[in-house]
BAGU-998871 format. One record per residue (C-alpha): residue in one letter; residue number from 1; chain; x, y, z. Coordinates in steps of 0.25 Angstrom, whole numbers. Example, Ala and Ser with C-alpha at 12.3 -4.5 7.8 and 13.67 -1.06 7.14 Angstrom:
<atom A; 1; A; <49; -18; 31>>
<atom S; 2; A; <55; -4; 29>>
//
This chain:
<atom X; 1; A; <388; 385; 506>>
<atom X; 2; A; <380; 397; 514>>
<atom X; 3; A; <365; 404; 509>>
<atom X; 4; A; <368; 416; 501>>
<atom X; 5; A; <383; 414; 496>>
<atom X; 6; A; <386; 412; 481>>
<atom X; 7; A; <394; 400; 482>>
<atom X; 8; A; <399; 391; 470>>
<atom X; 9; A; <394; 377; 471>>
<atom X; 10; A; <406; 367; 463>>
<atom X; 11; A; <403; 353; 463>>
<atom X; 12; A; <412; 343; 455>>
<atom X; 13; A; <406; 332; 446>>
<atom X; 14; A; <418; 321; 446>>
<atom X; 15; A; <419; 312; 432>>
<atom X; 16; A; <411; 322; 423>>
<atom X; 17; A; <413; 334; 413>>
<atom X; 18; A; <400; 340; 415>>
<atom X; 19; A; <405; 354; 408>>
<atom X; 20; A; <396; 349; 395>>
<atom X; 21; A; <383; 345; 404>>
<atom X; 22; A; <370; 354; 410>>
<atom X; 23; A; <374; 352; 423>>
<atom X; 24; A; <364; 355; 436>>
<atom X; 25; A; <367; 358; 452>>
<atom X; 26; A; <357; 355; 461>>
<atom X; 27; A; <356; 357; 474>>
<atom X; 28; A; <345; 353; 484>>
<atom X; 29; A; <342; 359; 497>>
<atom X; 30; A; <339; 353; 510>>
<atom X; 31; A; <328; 352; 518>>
<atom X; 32; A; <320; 360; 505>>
<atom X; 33; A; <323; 349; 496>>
<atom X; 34; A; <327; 362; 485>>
<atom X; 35; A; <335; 357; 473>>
<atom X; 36; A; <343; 370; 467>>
<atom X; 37; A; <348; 367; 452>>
<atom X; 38; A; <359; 374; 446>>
<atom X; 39; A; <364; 370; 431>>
<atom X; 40; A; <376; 375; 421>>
<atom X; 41; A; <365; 379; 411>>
<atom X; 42; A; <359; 390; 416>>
<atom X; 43; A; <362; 393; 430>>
<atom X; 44; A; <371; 404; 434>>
<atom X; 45; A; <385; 401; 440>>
<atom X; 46; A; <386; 386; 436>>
<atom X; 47; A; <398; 381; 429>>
<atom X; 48; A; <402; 367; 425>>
<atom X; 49; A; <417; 364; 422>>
<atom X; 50; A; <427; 353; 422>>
<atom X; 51; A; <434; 350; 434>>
<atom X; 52; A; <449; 355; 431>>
<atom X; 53; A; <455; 343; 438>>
<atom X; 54; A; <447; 333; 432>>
<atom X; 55; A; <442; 336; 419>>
<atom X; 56; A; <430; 324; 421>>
<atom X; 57; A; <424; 331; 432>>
<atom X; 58; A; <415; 343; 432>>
<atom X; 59; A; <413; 355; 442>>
<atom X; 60; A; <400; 362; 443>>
<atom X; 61; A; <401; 377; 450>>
<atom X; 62; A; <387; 384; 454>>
<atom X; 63; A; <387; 399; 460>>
<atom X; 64; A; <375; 400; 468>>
<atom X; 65; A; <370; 413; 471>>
<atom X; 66; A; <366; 420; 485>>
<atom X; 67; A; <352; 419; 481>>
<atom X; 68; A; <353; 403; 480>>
<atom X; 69; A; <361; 400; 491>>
<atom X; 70; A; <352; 409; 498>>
<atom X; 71; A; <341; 399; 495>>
<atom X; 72; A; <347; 388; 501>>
<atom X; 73; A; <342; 382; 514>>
<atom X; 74; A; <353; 380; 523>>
<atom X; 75; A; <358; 365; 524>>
<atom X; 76; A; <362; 355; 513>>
<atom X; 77; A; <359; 354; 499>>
<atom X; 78; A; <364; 343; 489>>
<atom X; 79; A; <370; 346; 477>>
<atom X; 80; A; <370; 339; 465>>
<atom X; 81; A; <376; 340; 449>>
<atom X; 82; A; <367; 334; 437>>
<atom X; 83; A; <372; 335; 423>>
<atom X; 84; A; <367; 332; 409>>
<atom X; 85; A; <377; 332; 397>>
<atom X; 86; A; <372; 334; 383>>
<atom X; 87; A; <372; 317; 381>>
<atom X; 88; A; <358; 317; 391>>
<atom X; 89; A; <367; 311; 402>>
<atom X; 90; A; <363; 316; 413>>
<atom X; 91; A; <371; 315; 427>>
<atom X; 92; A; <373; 321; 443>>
<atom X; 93; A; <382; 322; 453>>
<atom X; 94; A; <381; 315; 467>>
<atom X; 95; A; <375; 326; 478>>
<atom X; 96; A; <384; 335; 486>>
<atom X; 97; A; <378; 341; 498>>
<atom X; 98; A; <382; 354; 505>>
<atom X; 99; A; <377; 363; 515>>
<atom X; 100; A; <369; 376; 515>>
<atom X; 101; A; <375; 387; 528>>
<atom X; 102; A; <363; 399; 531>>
<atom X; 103; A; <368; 411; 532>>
<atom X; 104; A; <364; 423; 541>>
<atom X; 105; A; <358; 435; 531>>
<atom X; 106; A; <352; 429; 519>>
<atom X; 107; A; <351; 439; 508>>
<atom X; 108; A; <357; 440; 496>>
<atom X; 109; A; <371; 449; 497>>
<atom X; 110; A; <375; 460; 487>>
<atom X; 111; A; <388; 468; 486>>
<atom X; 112; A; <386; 481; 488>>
<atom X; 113; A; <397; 491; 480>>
<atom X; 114; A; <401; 502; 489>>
<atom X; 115; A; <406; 515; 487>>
<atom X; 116; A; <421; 517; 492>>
<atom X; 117; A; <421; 529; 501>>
<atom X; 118; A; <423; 545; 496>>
<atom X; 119; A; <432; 553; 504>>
<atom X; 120; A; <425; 566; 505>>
<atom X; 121; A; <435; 579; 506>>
//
């Protein structure tokens, strides 16, 4: 993953439905020990669905945002899933790590419309 792309996270969960849980992505940062929480409740791009091969396993999709993956100090981070279903049970996923690339010019892009040319006669 590189600073300053909108990238989509997806992680699966094998053996759990976890469509009907609150479930949280975190995401800890290396040397600055940062953990980063996203959750299917109120966070922005998160889905939660059942994995269309096996319907006992879960994926969890999380669009990050310029500004986020701006804030990421390059190296590895470790990702992690924690769920609570409406029982109290509470469970997590085993870590993932993956790594951070810089990039060059770190600002925030936009897309700027332009005019098509007028032919003057």
């Amino acid at each position: 993953m590189y600073q300053g792309t909108t990238p989509t996270i997806q992680l699966t969960v094998d053996g759990v439905d976890l469509t009907d849980c609150q479930v949280y992505l975190s995401m800890k940062t290396y040397p600055t020990q940062n953990i980063i929480t996203w959750n299917s409740v109120d966070s922005e791009g998160f889905s939660v669905f059942t994995d269309p091969g096996d319907p006992l396993s879960s994926i969890i999709r999380v669009r990050l945002t310029q500004e986020e993956t701006l804030k990421l100090p390059p190296g590895d981070v470790t990702l992690q899933v924690r769920w609570i279903d409406n029982t109290g049970y509470a469970g997590a996923s085993d870590k993932v790590k993956i790594n951070i690339n810089d990039v060059l010019y770190k600002a925030v892009l936009t897309y700027q419309e332009t005019d098509p040319e007028v032919e003057e006669s």
